[in-house]
C-alpha positions in Angstrom: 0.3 -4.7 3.9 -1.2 -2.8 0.6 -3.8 -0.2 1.2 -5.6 2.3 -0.7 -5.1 5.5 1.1 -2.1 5.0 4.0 -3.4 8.4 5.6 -6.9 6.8 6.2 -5.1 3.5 7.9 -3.1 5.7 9.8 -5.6 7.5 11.8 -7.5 4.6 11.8 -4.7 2.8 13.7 -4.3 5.8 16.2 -7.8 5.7 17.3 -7.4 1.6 17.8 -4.4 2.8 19.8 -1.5 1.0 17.4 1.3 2.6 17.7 3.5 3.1 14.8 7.1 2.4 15.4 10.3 4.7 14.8 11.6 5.2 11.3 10.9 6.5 8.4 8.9 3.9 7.2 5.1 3.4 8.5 5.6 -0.1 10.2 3.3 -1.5 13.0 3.6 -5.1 15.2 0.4 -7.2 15.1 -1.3 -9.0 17.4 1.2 -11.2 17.6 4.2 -9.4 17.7 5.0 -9.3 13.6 6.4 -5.9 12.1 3.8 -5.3 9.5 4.8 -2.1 7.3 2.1 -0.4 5.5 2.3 0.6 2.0 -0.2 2.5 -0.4 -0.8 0.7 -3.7 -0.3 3.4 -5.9 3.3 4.4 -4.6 4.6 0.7 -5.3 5.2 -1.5 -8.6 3.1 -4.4 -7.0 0.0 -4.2 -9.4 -3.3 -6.2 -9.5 -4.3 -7.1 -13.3 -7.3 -5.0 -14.7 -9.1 -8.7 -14.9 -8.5 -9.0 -11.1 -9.4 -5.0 -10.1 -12.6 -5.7 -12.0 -13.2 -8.9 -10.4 -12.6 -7.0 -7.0 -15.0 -4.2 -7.6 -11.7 -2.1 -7.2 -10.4 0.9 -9.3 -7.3 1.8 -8.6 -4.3 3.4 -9.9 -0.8 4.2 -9.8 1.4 7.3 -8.8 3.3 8.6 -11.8 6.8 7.4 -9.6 5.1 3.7 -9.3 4.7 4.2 -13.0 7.3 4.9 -14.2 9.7 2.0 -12.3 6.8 -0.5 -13.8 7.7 1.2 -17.6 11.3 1.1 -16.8 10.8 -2.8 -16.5 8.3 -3.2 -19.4 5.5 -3.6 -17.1 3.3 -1.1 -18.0 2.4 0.9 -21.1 
């Protein structure tokens, strides 16, 4: 699951009383029993187009990492 700020969703999740699961990634089950790992949008090469952001009312951006691997793949300018 992509979300804006992972820290926010994390605390969030605590006071619900999900508990993250061991490892070093930031995984959760759902409701149903699914692993569900949480990512932040800027740390990853997934990217909306600006046509969709806009359509969204979202602005965001990307980590100079996320950036970089999306260059590297002539993905972004």
């Amino acid at each position: 699951m992509v979300v804006d700020d992972k820290e926010v969703t994390r605390r969030r999740l605590a006071e619900a009383g999900v508990e993250v699961l061991p490892g070093r990634f930031f995984d959760v089950r759902d409701p149903s029993g699914n692993r569900v790992q949480i990512v932040q949008y800027d740390e990853i090469q997934f990217t909306k187009t600006d046509r969709v952001l806009a359509g969204m009312g979202l602005e965001l951006g990307k980590s100079e990492q996320a950036l970089g691997e999306l260059r590297e793949k002539g993905l972004a300018d």
